[in-house]
C-alpha positions in Angstrom: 31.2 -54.2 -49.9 29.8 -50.5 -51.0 29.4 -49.1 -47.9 26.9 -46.5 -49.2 24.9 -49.1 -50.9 24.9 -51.2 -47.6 23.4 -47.9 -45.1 21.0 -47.0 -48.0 18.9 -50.2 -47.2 18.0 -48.5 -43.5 14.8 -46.4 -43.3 15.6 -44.9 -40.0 18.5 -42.4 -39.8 21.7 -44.9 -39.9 25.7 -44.5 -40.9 28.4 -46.5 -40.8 31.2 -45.5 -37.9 34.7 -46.3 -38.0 37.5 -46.2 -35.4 41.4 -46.3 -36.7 43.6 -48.9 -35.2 46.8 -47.6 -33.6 49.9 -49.8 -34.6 50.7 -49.4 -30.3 47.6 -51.5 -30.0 45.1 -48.4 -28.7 42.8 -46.7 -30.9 42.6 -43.5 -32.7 39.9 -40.9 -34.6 36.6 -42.2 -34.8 34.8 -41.1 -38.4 31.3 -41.3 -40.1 32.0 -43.1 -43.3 29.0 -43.1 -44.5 25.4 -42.5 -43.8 22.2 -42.5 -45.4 19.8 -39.5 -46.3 17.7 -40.1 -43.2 21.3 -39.3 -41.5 23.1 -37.3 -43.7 20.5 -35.0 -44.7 19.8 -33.6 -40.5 23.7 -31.9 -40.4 22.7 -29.1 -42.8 20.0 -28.1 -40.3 21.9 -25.7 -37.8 19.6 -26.8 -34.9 20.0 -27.9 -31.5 21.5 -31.6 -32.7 24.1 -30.6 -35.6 26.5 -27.7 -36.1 25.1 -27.1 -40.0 27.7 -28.4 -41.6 27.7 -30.3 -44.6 28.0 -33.9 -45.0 31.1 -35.2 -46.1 32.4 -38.9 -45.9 35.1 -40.3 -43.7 35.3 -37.3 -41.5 36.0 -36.8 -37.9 32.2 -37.1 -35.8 33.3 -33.9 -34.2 32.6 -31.8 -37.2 29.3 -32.5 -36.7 28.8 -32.8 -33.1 30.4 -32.0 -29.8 33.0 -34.2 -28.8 31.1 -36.9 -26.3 33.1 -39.6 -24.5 30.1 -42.0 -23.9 29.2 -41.7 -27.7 33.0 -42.7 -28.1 32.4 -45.8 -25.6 29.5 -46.9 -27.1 30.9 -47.0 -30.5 34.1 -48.4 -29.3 32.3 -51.4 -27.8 30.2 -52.1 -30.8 33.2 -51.2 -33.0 35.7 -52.9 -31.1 34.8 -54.8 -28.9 32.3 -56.7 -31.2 28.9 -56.2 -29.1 25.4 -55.1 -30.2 24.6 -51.8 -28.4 20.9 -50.2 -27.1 20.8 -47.1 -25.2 17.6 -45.0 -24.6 19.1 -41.3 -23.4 18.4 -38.2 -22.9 21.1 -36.2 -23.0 21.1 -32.3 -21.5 22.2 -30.4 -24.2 18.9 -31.8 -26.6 16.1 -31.0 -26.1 15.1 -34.9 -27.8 15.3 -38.3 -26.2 17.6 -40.6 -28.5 16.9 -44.3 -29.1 20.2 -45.6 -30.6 21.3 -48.8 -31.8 24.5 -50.0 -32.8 25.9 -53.6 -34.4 29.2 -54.7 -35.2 30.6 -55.1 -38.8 33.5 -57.2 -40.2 34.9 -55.5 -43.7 38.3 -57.2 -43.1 40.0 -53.9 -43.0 43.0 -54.1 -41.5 43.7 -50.8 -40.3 40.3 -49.7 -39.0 36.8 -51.4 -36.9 33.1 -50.6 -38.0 29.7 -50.4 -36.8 26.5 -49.4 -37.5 24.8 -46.6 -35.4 21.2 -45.9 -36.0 19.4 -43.0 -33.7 15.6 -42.4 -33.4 14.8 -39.2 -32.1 11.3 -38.4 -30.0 10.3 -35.0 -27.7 9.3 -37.0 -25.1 10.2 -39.9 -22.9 8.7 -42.9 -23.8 8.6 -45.5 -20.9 8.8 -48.7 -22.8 12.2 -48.1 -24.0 13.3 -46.9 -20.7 12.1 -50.5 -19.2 14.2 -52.4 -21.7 16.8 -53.3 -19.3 19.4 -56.6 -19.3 17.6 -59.0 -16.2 20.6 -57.9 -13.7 20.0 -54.3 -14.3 16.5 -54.5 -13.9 17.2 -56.2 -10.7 19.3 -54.0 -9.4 16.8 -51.0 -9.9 14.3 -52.8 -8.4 16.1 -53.7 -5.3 16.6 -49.5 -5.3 13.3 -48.3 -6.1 11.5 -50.8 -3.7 14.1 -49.4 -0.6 12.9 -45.8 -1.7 9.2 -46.0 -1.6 9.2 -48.0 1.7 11.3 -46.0 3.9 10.3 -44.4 6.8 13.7 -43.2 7.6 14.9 -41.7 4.3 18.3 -40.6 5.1 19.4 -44.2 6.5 17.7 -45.6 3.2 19.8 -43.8 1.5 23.0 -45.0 3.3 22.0 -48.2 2.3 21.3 -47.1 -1.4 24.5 -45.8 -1.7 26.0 -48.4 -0.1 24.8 -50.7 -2.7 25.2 -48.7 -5.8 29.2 -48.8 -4.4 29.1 -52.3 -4.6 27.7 -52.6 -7.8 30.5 -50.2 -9.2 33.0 -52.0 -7.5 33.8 -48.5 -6.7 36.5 -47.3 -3.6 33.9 -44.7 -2.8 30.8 -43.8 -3.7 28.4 -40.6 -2.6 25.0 -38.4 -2.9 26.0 -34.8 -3.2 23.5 -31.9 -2.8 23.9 -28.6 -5.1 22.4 -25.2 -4.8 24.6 -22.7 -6.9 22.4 -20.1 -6.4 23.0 -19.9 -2.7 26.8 -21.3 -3.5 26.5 -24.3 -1.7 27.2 -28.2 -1.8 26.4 -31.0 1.1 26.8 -34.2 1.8 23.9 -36.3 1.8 25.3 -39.5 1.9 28.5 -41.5 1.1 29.9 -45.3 1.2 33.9 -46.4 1.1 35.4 -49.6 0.9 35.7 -51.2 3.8 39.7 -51.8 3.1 40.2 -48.1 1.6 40.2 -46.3 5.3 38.9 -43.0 6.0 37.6 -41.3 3.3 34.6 -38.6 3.6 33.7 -36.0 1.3 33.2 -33.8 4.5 36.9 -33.2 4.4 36.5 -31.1 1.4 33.2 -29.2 1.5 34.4 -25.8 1.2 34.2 -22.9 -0.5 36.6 -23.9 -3.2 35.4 -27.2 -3.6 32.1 -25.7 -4.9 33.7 -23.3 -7.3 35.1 -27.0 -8.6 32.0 -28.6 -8.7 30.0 -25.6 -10.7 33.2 -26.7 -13.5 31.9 -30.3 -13.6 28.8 -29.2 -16.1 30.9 -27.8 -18.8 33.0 -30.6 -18.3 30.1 -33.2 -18.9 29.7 -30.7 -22.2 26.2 -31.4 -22.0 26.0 -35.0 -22.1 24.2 -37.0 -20.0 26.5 -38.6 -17.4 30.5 -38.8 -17.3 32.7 -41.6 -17.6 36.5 -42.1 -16.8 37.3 -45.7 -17.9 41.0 -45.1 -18.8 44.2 -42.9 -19.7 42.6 -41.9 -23.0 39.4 -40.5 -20.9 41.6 -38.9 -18.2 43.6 -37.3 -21.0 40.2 -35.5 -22.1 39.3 -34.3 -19.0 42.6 -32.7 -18.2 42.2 -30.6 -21.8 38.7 -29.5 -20.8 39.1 -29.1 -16.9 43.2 -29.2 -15.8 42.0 -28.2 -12.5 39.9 -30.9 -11.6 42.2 -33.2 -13.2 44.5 -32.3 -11.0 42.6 -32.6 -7.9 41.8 -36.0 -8.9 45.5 -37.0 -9.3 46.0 -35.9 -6.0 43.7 -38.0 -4.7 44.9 -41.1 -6.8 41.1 -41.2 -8.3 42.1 -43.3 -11.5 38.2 -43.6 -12.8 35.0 -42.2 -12.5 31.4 -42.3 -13.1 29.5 -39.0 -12.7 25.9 -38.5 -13.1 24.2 -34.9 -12.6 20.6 -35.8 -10.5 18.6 -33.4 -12.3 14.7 -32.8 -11.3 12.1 -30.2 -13.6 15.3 -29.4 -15.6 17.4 -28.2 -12.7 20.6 -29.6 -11.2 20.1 -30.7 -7.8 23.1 -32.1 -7.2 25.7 -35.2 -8.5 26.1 -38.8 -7.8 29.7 -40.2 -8.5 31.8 -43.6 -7.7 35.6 -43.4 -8.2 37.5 -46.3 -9.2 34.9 -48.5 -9.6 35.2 -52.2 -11.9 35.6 -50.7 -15.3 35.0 -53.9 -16.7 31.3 -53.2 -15.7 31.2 -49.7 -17.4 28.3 -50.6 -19.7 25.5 -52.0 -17.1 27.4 -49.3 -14.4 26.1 -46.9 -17.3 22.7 -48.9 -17.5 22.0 -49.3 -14.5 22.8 -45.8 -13.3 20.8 -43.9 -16.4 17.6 -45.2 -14.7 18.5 -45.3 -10.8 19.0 -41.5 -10.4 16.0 -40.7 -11.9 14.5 -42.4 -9.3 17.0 -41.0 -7.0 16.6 -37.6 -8.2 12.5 -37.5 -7.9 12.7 -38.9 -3.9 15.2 -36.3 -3.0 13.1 -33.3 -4.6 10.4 -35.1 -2.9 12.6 -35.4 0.4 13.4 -31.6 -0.1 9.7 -30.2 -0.6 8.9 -32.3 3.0 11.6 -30.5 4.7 10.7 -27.2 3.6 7.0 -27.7 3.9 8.1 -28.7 7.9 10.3 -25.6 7.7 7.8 -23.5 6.6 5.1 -24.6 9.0 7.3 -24.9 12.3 9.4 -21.5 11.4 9.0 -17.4 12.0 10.9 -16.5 8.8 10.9 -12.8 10.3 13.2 -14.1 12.8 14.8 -17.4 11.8 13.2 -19.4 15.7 10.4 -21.6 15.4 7.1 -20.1 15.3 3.9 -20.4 17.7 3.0 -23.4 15.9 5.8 -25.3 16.4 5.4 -24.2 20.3 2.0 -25.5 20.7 3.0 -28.7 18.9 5.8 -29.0 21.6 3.8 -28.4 24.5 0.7 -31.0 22.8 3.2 -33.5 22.4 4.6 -32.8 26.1 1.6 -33.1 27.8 0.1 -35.9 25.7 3.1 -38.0 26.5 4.4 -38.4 23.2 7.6 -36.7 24.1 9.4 -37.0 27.8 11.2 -34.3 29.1 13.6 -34.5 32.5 12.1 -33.6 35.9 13.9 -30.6 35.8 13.9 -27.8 33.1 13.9 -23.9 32.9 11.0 -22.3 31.0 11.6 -18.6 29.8 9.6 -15.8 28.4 11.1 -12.9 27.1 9.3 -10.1 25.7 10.2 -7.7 23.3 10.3 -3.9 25.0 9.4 -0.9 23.0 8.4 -2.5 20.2 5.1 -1.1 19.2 6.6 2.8 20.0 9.8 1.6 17.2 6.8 0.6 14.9 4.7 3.9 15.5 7.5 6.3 15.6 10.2 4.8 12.7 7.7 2.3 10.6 7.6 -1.1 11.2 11.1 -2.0 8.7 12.7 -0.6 12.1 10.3 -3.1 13.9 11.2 -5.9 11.8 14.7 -5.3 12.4 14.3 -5.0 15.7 12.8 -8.1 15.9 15.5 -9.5 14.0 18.0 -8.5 16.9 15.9 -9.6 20.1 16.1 -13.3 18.3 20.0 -13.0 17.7 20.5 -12.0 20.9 18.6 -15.0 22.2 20.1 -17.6 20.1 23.6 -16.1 21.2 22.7 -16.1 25.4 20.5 -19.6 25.0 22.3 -21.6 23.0 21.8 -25.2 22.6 17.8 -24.4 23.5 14.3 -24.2 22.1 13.4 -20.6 21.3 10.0 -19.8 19.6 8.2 -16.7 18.7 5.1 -17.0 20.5 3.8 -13.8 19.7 3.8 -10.6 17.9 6.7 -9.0 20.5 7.2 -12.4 23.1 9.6 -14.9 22.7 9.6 -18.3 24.7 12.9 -20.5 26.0 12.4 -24.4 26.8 15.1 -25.0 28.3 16.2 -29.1 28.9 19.5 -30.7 30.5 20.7 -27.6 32.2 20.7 -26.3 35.9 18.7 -23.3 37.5 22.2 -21.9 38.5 23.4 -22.4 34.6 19.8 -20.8 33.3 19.7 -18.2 35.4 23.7 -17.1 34.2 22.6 -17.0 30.6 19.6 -14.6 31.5 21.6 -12.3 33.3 24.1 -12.2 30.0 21.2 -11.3 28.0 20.0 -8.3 30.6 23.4 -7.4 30.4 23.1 -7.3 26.8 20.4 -5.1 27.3 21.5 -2.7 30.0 21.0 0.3 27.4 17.5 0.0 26.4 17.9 1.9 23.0 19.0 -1.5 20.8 17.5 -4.8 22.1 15.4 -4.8 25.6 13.5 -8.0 27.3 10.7 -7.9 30.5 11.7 -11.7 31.5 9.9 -14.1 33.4 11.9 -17.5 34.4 10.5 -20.5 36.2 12.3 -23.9 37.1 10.3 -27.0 36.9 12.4 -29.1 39.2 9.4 -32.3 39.8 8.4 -33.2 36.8 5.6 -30.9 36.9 2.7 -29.9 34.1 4.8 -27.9 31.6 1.5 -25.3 31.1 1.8 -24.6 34.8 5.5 -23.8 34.6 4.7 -21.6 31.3 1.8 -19.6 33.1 3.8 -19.1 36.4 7.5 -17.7 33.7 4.5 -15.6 31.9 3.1 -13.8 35.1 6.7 -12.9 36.2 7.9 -11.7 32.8 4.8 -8.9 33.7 5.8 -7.8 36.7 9.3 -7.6 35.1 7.5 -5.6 32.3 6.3 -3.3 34.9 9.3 -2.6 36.3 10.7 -1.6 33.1 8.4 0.8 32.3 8.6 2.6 35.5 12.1 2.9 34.7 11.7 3.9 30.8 8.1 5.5 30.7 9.0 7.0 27.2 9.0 3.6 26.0 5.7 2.5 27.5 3.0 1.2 24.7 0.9 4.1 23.2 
């Protein structure tokens, strides 16, 4: 059969791909044989898609684009494998969503497999072809999206989301992994193992030198839309681009992998991988996958925006304690009954001296970072308690689960903290509820003490008394 003749019947952008049979059995280069003018006639265009070169038959695909290891698997299992292939992708490096087809051919050539592979290209996602799943895949995403929407707890939905996603990989391990390489960081947000694999947690390795590895996993994905390990010829390709993490994964006898990026408004917010998972289930892994972390990806921005919103409200960012909102919602909630507290706790108030005669006489940057010290210096002598900035220079300690004795220690380390007046001085007021009593009459009896401490202080220091 003319091969040329045969492509030139398709209207839409089509060649012919071959892959060379290895006499060990394995498979070797993978070519464009042919293609017709739709095809051919888009690699003299040095754009985003095609390096500009020009087309010429039965060469390697990798003069004309990047070398991608989920084009390879696709074409292999068309090619090879004898199946008819859809995938609707997006992959990074294009700024295009692709609609590709591919179907086996039979030209009884000995030393070499064929397929077709036809690619529609559109700017922007069209939701029709993203829906055209197999039954089980659209089952599976379902059973995901359905958990996501109608959680009220979303970090134990997740643990279950993960959880599944591990069993359908067949995976050893499986895990959510939070990125912000701007601030240099990675975290954990969830993970599921095997029950027969033993201990295995990512939190073993979240270090500094870990993220340096996982910034390397982008170029390593070269762009494409996910990355899949499915054997020796994948792991080979992976040790050319990346030896390091190669070699990490050795170590850790990691033998496959499926990697996705979880990307949200065109920013990575982190990864979502499953090592040695069923490769025999690569392609509705892949399938199902594709479509689940953009789900994923669009409930953890939304889970992010939530927390920060919460941060935002509940937090002094001057300071880093939580602000007079947050206090008044504490006390509402107290009072209310919405929240119990033990019959006995410490309530402290600690206010700021000098501050207004540092602001007057240096500027208020000296204020700020004044400010900045009284809050240290309280997070350092109250640990493991509520602090909040209830005012311009007044700080307030809720104090649960510890003894008057115990409370009354980790003032006296803060006075002592404070014995020269010149960096960081508090007027402190203490009271210890010890029956349960209204928690506004325990703040109002600590706040009229913390005065007559705040006297005291300035007959000691009148150059620092308020102007």
């Amino acid at each position: 059969m003319d091969l040329q003749e045969y492509v030139d019947q398709f209207d839409s952008m089509t060649c012919i791909m071959s892959i060379e049979k290895n006499p060990d059995g394995t498979y070797g280069t993978m070519r464009i044989e042919v293609g017709n003018k739709a095809y051919t006639s888009t690699f003299e265009q040095n754009d985003v898609i095609n390096m500009g070169n020009k087309f010429i038959p039965g060469q390697e695909y990798t003069r004309y684009v990047t070398k991608d290891l989920n084009f390879e698997h696709f074409i292999y299992n068309s090619a090879v494998l004898k199946k008819p292939m859809h995938a609707y992708i997006h992959p990074e490096r294009f700024d295009v969503w692709f609609n590709i087809f591919s179907l086996p051919l039979d030209f009884g050539d000995p030393n070499k497999c064929y397929c077709t592979y036809t690619q529609e290209l559109s700017t922007e996602a069209n939701a029709d072809e993203m829906s055209k799943l197999s039954a089980k895949t659209t089952s599976d995403v379902l059973k995901t999206c359905i958990k996501l929407r109608g959680t009220k707890n979303f970090l134990k939905t997740m643990d279950e989301v993960i959880a599944d996603i591990r069993t359908i990989c067949g995976a050893h391990f499986c895990c959510i992994m939070l990125t912000d390489f701007k601030a240099n960081t990675c975290s954990l947000l969830s993970e599921s193992t095997a029950p027969d694999i033993g201990h295995h947690s990512l939190m073993d390795f979240l270090n500094d030198s870990f993220v340096d590895l996982v910034k390397s996993w982008t170029d390593t994905i070269a762009g494409s839309n996910c990355l899949i390990i499915k054997d020796k010829k994948d792991m080979d390709e992976v040790k050319l681009r990346n030896p390091r993490w190669h070699a990490s994964m050795q170590e850790a006898k990691i033998n496959s992998l499926v990697l996705f990026p979880l990307q949200y408004n065109n920013e990575n917010i982190g990864f979502i991988w499953a090592t040695n998972f069923d490769t025999k289930e690569t392609l509705h892994i892949k399938e199902t996958l594709e479509l689940t972390t953009f789900f994923i990806a669009s409930e953890i921005a939304n889970y992010q925006l939530l927390q920060k919103l919460e941060m935002l409200s509940s937090t002094d960012l001057l300071t880093g304690v939580k602000n007079r909102n947050a206090m008044n919602n504490r006390v509402l909630k107290i009072v209310s009954g919405r929240e119990r507290v033990p019959d006995n706790y410490g309530i402290v108030f600690a206010d700021l001296n000098g501050l207004k005669t540092i602001n007057d006489d240096d500027g208020h940057n000296a204020g700020d970072t004044l400010l900045k010290n009284a809050a240290a210096a309280l997070k350092t002598c109250f640990e493991g308690s509520e602090i909040y900035r209830a005012g311009g220079d007044e700080f307030l300690i809720i104090s649960m689960g510890k003894t008057k004795e115990e409370i009354e220690t980790q003032i006296e380390a803060l006075r002592r903290k404070a014995d020269d007046p010149t960096p960081v001085s508090f007027a402190l007021g203490f009271y210890f509820e010890e029956n349960g009593g209204d928690i506004r009459a325990a703040m109002r009896e600590a706040d009229s003490r913390m005065y007559e401490d705040k006297k005291l202080y300035y007959e000691l220091h009148p150059e620092c008394r308020k102007r």
